[in-house]
C-alpha positions in Angstrom: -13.5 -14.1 -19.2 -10.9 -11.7 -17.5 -12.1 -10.8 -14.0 -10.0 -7.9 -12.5 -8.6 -10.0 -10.0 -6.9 -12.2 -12.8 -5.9 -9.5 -14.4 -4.0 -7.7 -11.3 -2.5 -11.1 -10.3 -1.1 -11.3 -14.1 0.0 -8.0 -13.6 2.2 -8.8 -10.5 3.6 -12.2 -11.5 4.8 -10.1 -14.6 6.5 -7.8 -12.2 7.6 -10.3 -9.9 8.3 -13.3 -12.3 10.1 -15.2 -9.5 8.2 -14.8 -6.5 5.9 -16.6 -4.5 2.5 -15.2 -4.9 0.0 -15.8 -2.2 -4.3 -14.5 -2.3 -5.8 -13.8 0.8 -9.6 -12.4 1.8 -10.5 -10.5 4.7 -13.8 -12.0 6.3 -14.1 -9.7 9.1 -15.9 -5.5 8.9 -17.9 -4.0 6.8 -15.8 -5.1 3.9 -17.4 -8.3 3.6 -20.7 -6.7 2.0 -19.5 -3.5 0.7 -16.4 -5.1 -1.2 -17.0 -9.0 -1.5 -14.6 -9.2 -4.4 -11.6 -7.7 -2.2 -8.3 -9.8 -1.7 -5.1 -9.3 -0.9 -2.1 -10.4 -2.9 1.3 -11.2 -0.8 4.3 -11.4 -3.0 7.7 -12.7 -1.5 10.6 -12.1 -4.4 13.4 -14.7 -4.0 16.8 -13.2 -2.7 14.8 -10.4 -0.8 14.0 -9.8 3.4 10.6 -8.7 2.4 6.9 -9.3 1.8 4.8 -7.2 -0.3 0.5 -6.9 0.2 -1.1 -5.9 -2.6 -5.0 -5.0 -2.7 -6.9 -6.4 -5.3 -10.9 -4.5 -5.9 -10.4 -0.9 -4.5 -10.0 0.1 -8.1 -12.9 -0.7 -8.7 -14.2 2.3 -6.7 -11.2 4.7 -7.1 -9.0 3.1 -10.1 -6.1 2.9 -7.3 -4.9 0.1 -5.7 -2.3 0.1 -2.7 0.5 -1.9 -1.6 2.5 -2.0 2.0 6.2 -3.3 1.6 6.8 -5.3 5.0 10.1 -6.6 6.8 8.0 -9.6 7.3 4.6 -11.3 6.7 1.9 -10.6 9.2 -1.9 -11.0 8.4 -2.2 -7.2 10.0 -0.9 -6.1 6.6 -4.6 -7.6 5.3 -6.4 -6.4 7.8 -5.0 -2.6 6.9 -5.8 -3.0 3.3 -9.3 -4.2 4.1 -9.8 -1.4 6.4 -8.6 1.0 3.4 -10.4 0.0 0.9 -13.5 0.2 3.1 -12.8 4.0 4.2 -12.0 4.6 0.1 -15.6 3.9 -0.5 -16.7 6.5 2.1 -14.0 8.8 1.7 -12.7 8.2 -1.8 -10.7 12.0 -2.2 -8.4 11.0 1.4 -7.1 8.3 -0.8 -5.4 10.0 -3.4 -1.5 10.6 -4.3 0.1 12.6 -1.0 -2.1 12.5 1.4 -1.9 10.8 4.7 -3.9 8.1 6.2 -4.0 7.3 9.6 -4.4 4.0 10.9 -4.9 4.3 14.8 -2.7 1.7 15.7 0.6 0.7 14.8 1.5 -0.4 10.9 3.1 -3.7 12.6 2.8 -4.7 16.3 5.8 -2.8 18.2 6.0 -0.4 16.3 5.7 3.2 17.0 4.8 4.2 13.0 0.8 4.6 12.8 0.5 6.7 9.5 1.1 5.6 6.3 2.0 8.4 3.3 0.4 7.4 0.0 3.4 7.6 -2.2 4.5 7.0 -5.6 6.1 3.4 -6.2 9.6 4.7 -6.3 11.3 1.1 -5.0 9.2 -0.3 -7.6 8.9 2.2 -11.0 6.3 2.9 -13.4 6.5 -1.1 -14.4 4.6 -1.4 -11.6 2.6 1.6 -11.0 0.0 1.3 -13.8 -1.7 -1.4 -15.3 -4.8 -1.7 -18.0 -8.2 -3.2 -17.1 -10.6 -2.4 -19.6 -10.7 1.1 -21.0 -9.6 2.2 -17.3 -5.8 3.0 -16.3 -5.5 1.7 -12.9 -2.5 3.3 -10.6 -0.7 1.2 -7.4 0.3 3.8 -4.4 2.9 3.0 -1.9 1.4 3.2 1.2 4.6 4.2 2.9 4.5 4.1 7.2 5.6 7.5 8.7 6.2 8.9 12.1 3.8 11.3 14.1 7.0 14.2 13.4 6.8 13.8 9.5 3.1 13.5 9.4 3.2 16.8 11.2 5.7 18.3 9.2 3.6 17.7 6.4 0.9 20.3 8.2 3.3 23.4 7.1 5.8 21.6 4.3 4.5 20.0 0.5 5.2 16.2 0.8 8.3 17.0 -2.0 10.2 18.5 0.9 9.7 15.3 3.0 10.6 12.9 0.4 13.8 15.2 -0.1 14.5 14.6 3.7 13.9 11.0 3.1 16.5 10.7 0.3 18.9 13.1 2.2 18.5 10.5 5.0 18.4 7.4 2.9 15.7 5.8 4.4 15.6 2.3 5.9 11.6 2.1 4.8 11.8 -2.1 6.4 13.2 -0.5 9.5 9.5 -0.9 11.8 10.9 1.7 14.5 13.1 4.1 12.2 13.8 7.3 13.8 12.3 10.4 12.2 13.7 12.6 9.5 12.7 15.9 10.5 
């Protein structure tokens, strides 16, 4: 039998064919109950300075899962995606394609970046960003840290005219302190 989380881990090794793939649960919150089927996937391609957490069960509320792209591995990466698929069950439309999720603390200890944009997979492709589970298309969103100055910007300006400052600015997305673009 396919279970989803065969399925999504199937769907990443396709993607990532050469890196290590690591599964991870969260046994702390509300998320234990609500979600017991919820891991986390941490992928580490060869040749690259990065880690990559992958949720594994929010679609199953939302048909999105979400991914954080790391300049290293830290379990606080777990903890974040535990804590977002518990506030998608609750709140399942502040979850969606360009909006803005606040975490209250920072993304990765030191860091000043405590908001996260939920973005297309643009480092990644459309390879990546859908996937088949059943009759259901399930999507995988970027959750991409921004500062307190771009999530404000986004108050007056459509998220198009901050990713156009991001590209203008070429981005350093691993950078955990990265100065702001606006």
């Amino acid at each position: 039998m396919k279970t989803y989380e065969n399925v999504i881990f199937r769907h990443i090794h396709n993607f990532w064919s050469d890196a290590e793939i690591e599964k991870f649960s969260w046994n702390n919150g509300k998320i234990i109950t609500e979600m017991p089927y919820f891991k986390v996937f941490c992928v580490q391609p060869k040749d690259r300075n990065y880690a990559i957490y992958i949720s594994s069960g929010i679609a199953t509320i939302i048909n999105q899962e979400f991914f954080i792209i790391s300049p290293y591995k830290s379990e606080e990466h777990i903890e974040t995606l535990a804590m977002i698929a518990s506030a998608s069950i609750a709140y399942p439309n502040s979850f969606q394609l360009n909006c803005c999720v606040n975490i209250d603390k920072p993304w990765l200890d030191n860091s000043k970046l405590k908001y996260f944009l939920i973005s297309l997979p643009y480092t990644f492709g459309q390879n990546l960003e859908y996937m088949e589970f059943g009759n259901k298309k399930i999507r995988f969103f970027w959750l991409l840290p921004i500062t307190d100055e771009e999530h404000s910007f986004l108050q007056n300006h459509s998220v198009g005219s901050l990713e156009d400052l991001f590209e203008a600015n070429n981005i350093d997305y691993l950078n955990i302190n990265r100065k702001s673009v606006v």
